[in-house]
MDAnalysis code that builds the backbone (N, CA, C; Angstrom):
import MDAnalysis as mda
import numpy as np

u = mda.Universe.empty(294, n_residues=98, atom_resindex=np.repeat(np.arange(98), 3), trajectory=True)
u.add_TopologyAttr("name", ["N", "CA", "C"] * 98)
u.add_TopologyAttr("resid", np.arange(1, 99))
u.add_TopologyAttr("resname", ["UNK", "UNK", "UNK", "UNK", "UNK", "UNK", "UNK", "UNK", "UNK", "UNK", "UNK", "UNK", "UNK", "UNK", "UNK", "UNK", "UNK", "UNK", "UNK", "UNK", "UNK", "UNK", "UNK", "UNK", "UNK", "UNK", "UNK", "UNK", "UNK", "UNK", "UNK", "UNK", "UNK", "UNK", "UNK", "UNK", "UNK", "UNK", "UNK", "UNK", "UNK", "UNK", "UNK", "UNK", "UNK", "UNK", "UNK", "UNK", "UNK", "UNK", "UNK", "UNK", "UNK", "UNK", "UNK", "UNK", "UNK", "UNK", "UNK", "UNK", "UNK", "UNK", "UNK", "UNK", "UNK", "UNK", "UNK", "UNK", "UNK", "UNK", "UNK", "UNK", "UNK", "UNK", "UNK", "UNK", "UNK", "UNK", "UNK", "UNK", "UNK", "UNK", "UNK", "UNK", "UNK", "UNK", "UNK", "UNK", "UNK", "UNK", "UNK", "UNK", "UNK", "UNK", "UNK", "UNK", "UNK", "UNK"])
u.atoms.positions = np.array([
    [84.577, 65.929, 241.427],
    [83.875, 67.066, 240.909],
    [82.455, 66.624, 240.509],
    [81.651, 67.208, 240.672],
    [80.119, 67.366, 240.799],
    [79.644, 67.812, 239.719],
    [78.920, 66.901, 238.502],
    [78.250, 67.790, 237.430],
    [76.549, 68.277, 237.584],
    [76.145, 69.076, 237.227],
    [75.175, 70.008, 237.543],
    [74.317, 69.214, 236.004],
    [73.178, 69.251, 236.530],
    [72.270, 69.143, 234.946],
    [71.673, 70.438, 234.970],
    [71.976, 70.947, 233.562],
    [71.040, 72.638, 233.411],
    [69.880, 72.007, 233.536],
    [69.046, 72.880, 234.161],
    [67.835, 73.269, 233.601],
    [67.158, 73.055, 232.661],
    [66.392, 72.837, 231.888],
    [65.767, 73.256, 230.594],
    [65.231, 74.202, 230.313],
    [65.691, 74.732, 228.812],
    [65.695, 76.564, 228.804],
    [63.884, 76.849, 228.600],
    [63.433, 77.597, 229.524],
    [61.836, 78.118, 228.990],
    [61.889, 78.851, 227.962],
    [61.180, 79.049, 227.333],
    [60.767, 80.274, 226.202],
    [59.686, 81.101, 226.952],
    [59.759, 82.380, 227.155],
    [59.043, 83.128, 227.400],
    [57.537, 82.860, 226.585],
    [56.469, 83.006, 226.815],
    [55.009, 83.005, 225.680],
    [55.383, 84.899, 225.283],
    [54.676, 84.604, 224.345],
    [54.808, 85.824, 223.751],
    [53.784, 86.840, 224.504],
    [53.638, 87.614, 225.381],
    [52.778, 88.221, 225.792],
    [52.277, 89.039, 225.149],
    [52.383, 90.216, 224.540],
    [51.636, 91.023, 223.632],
    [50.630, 90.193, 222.368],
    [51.361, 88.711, 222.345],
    [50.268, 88.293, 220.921],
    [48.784, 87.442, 222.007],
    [49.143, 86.804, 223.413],
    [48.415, 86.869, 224.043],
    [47.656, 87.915, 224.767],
    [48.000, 89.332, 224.830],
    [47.082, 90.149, 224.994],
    [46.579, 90.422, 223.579],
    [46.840, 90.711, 222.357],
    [45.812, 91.011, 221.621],
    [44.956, 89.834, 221.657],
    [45.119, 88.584, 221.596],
    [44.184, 88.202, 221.658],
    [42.888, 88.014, 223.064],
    [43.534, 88.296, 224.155],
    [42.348, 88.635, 224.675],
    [41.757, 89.882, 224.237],
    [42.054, 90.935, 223.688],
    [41.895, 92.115, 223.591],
    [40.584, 91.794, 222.115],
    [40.851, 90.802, 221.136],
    [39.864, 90.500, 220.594],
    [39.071, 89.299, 221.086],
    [39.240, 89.062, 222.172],
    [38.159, 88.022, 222.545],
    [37.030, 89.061, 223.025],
    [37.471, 89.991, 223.758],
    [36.636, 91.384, 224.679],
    [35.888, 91.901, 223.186],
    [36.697, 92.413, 222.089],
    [35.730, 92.619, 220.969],
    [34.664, 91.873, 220.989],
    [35.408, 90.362, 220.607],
    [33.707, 89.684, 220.369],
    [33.000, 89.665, 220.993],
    [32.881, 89.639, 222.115],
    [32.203, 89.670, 223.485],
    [31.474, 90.884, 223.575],
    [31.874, 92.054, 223.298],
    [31.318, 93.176, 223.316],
    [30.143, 92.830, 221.744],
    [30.609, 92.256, 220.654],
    [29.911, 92.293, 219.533],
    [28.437, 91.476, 219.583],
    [29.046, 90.282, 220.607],
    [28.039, 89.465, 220.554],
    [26.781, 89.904, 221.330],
    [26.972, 91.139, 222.380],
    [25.683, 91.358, 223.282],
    [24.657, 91.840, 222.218],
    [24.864, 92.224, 220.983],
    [24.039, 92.860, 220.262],
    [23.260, 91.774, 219.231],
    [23.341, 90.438, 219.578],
    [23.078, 89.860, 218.865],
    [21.286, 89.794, 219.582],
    [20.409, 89.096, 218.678],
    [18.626, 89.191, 218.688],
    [18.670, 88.190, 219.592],
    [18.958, 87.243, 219.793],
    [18.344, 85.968, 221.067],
    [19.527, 86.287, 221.910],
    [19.377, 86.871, 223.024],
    [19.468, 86.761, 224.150],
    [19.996, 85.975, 224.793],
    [19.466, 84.740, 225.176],
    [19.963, 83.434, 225.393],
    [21.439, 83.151, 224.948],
    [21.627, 83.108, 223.475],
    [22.257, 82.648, 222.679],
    [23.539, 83.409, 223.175],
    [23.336, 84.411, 222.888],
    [24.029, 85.830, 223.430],
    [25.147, 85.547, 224.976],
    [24.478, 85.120, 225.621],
    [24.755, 85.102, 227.125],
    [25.601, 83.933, 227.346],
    [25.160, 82.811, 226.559],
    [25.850, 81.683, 225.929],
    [27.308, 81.793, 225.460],
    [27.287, 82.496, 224.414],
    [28.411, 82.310, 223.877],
    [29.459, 83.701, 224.598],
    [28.750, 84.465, 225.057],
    [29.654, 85.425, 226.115],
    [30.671, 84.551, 227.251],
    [29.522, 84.017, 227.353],
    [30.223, 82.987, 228.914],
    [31.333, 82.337, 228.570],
    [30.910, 81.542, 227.370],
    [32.105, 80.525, 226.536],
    [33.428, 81.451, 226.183],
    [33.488, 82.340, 225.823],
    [34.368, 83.440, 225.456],
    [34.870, 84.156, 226.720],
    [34.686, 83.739, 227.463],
    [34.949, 84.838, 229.046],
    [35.993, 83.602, 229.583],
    [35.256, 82.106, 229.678],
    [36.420, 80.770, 229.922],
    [37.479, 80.756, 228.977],
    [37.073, 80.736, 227.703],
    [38.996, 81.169, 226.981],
    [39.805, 82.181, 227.761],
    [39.054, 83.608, 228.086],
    [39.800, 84.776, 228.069],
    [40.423, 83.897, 229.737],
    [39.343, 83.698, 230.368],
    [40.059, 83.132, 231.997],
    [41.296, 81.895, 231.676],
    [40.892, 81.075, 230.886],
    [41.942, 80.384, 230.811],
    [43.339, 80.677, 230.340],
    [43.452, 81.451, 229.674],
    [44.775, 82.215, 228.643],
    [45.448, 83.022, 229.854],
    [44.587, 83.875, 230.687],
    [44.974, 84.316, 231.929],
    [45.646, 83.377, 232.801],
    [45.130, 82.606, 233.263],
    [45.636, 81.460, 234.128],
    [46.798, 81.037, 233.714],
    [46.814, 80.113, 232.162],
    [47.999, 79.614, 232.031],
    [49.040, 80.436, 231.487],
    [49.064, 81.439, 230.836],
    [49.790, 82.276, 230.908],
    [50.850, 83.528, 231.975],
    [49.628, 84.404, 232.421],
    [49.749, 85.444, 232.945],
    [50.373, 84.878, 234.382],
    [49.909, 83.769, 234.652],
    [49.217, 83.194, 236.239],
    [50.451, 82.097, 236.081],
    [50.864, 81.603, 234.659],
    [52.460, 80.963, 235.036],
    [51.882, 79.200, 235.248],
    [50.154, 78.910, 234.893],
    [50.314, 77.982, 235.609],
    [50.292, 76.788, 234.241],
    [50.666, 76.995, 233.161],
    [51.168, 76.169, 232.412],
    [52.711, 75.878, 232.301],
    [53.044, 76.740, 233.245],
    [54.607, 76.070, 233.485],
    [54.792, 75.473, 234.980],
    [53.531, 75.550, 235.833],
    [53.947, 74.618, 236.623],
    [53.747, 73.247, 236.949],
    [54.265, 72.718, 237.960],
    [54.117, 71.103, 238.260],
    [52.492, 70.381, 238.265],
    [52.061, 69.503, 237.824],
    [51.101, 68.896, 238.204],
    [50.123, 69.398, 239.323],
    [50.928, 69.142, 240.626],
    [50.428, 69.226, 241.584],
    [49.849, 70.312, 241.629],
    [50.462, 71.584, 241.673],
    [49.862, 72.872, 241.598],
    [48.779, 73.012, 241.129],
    [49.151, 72.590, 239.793],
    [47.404, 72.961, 239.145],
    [46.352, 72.268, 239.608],
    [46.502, 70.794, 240.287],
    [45.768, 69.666, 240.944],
    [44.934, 70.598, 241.892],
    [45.577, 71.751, 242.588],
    [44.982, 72.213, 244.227],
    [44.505, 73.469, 243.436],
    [44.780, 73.823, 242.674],
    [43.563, 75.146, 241.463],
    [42.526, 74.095, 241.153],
    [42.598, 73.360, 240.704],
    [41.160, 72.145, 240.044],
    [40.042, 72.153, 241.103],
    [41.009, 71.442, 242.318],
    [40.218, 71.161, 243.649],
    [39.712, 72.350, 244.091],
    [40.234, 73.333, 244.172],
    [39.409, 74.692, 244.406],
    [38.374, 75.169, 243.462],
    [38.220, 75.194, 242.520],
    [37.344, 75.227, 241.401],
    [36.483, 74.511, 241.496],
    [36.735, 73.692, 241.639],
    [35.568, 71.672, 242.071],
    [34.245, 72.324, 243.005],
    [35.353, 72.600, 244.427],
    [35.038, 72.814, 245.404],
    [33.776, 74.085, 245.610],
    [34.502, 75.005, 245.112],
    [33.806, 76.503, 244.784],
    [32.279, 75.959, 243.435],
    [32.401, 74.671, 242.782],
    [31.130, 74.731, 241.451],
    [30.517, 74.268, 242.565],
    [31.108, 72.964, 243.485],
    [29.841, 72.392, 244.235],
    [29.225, 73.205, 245.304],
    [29.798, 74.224, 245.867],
    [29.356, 75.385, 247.263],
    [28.381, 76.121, 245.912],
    [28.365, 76.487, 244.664],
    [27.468, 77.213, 244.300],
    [26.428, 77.071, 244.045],
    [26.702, 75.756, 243.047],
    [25.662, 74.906, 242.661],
    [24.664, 74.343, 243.733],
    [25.474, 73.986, 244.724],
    [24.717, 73.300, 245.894],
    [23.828, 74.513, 246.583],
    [24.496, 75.601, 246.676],
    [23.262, 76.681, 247.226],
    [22.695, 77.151, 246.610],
    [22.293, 77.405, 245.392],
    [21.865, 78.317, 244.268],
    [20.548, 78.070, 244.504],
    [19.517, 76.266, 244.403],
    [18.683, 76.522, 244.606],
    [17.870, 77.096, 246.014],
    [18.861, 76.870, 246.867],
    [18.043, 77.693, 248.161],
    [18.043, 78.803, 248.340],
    [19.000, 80.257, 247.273],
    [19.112, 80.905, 247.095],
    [17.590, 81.539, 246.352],
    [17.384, 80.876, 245.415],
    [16.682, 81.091, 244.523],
    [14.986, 80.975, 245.142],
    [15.099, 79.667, 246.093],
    [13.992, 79.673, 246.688],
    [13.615, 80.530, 247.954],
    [14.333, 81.122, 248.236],
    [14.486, 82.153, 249.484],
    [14.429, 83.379, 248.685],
    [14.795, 84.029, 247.785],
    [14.717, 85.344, 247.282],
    [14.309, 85.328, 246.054],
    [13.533, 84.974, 245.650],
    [12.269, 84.303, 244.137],
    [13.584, 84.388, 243.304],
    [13.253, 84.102, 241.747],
    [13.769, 83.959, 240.988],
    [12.671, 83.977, 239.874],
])
């Protein structure tokens, strides 16, 4: 006879306490466009937009429960996609002013 090893039990994440909190990250985000420097503004929007993307990802997107590898070939795509932007941006910029 053949013994089986369970699994290990997941816990669901709590989804509703992760949507309110994106739901107040979008507050601040909305609060912060009203702030006087601009700059600053756009700054800390951005920074607040990578939490809200990340909470998405590992949550919603499941990918804090998966294997290494998985997330390894999300990284490499991400990598991949900063250097195609970065790498064209300035010829972008120099071709259609800036």
């Amino acid at each position: 006879m053949t013994h089986t090893i369970p699994a290990p039990e997941r816990r669901h994440p709590n989804y509703v306490a992760i949507w309110g909190v994106l739901m107040g990250a979008l507050i601040l985000s909305l609060l912060l466009a009203y702030l006087r420097h601009a700059q600053l503004a756009a700054l800390l929007i951005w920074l607040v937009a990578i939490v809200k993307a990340s909470l998405v990802i590992a949550f919603y997107m499941h990918l804090k429960f998966e294997p290494a590898h998985v997330v390894a070939i999300l990284v490499a795509g991400v990598l991949a996609l900063a250097i195609l932007f970065f790498g064209l941006f300035p010829d972008i910029v120099r071709v259609y002013g800036g």
